[in-house]
N, C-alpha and C positions, 0 to 999 in steps of 0.2 A: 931733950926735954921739950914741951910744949911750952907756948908763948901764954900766957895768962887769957890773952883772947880766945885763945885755940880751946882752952880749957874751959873755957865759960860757954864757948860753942858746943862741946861733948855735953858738957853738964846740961844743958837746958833743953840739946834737943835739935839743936839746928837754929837755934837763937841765937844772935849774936849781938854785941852790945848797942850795935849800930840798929839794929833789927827795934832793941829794946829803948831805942830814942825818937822811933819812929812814932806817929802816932794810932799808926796801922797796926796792933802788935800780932797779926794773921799774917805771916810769909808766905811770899807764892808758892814755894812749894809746899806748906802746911792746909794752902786752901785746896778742897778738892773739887773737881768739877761736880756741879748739882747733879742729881738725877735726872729735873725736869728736862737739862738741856739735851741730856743724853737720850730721852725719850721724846724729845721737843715735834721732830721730824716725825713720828709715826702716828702723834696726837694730831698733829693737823693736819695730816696725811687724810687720814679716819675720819675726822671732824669734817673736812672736805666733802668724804664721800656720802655721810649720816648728811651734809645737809644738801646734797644734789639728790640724794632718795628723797628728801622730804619735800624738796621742791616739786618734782617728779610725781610723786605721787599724789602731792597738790593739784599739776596742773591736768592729772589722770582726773582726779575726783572733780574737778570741776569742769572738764572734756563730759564727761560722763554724766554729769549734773544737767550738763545743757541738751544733750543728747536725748534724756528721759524727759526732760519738760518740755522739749520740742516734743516726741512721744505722746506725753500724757497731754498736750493740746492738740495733737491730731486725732487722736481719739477722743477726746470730747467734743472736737468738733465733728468726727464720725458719729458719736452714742447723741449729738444735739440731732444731726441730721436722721439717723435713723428713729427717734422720738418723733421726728416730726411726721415720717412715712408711717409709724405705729397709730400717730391720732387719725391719719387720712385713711388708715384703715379701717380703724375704729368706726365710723363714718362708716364705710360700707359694710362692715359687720354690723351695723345697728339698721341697716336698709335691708340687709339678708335675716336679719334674724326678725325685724315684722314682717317682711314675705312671709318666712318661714310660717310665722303663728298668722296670716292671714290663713297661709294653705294651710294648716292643723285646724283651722274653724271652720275653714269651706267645706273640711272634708269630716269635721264632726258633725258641720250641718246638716253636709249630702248624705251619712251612715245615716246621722238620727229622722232623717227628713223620710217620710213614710214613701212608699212608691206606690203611688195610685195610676200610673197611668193608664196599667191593664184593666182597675176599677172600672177607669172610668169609659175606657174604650168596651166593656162589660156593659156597661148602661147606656150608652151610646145605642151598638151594636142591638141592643136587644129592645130595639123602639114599635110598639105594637098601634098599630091604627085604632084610632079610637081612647088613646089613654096618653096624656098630656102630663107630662113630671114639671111643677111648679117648685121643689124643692129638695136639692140632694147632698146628702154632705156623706164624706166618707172616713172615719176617725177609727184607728186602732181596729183595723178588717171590719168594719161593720159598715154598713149601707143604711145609710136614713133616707127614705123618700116619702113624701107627699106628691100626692098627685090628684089627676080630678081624673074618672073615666065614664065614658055613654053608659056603658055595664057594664055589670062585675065581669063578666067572658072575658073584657081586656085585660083585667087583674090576672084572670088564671092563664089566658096566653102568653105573658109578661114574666107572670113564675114560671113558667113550663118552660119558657126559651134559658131562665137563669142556669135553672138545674141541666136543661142540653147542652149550655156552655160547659157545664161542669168548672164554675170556677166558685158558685157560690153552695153553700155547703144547707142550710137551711133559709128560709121567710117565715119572718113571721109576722101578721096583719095586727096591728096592734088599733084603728081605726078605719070604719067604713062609714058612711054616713050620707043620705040621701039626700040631695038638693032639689026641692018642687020645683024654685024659677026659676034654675037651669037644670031643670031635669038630668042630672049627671049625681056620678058618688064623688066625696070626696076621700079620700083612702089616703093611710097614713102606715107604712111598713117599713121594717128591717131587715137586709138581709148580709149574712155573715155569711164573709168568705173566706175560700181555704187555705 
């Protein structure tokens, strides 16, 4: 037979009276190891390496930070210096472009500007003894002259030589007029060229 102690030990389990004077009433062998502890080693293990990534890719982000702001102030200071080549051109685009529009004036001048020279080497050319041109103007192919002649013979040798040049197409007398006290005409015609 068992001892009364033995039997109070069965009964409760692995309790013993002494167990139940303790003020522990958990016996070592009733407590069982935590889980945490059992898992303890793989959490910090983990926790370790979650925080060497984070550090890691802390000091990436901020490697990379400084890397692009170095960057983006070499390039502003490249986009300042070439702004500044852009106005120094500016500047010579504004000196080439009134060239420009001088030469587009000169040359709507020179188109619009009538060409008399042959006119006038015409009237020149064709100078008759005897008849003195006091006034000639030559506007839109037309010939204005005034003139004083001894006789009319100088008028008609004067037209005669226009029409051999063949540059002037008609004359026409539009005054003649006799001076007593300088015995001379004074004659006022047009003549239109071809």
């Amino acid at each position: 037979m068992q001892s009364p102690s033995q039997q109070n030990t069965q009964k409760s389990g692995g309790i013993t009276d002494q167990t139940l004077k303790s003020p522990n009433l958990l016996t070592p062998s009733a407590i069982r190891e935590p889980l945490a502890e059992k898992a303890y080693p793989k959490i910090t293990t983990s926790s370790k390496v979650i925080t060497i990534l984070v550090q890691a890719i802390f000091l990436l982000s901020l490697v990379l930070n400084a890397k692009f702001d170095s960057d983006i102030a070499k390039l502003q200071n490249k986009i300042a210096v070439l702004e500044n080549k852009i106005a120094e051109k500016k500047v010579d685009e504004n000196k080439a472009a009134r060239i420009i529009e001088k030469i587009e004036k000169y040359k709507s001048i020179k188109t619009g500007r009538a060409k008399i020279s042959s006119e006038v080497e015409t009237l020149e050319k064709n100078n008759t003894p005897g008849l003195e041109i006091m006034y000639a103007s030559i506007k839109d192919k037309e010939l204005e002259v005034l003139a004083r002649a001894a006789s009319p013979l100088s008028f008609v040798k004067l037209t005669t030589q226009y029409f051999e040049s063949n540059q002037i197409e008609e004359v026409v007398l539009e005054s003649a007029v006799f001076n007593k006290f300088g015995n001379n005409f004074a004659l006022g015609f047009k003549a239109k060229f071809k």
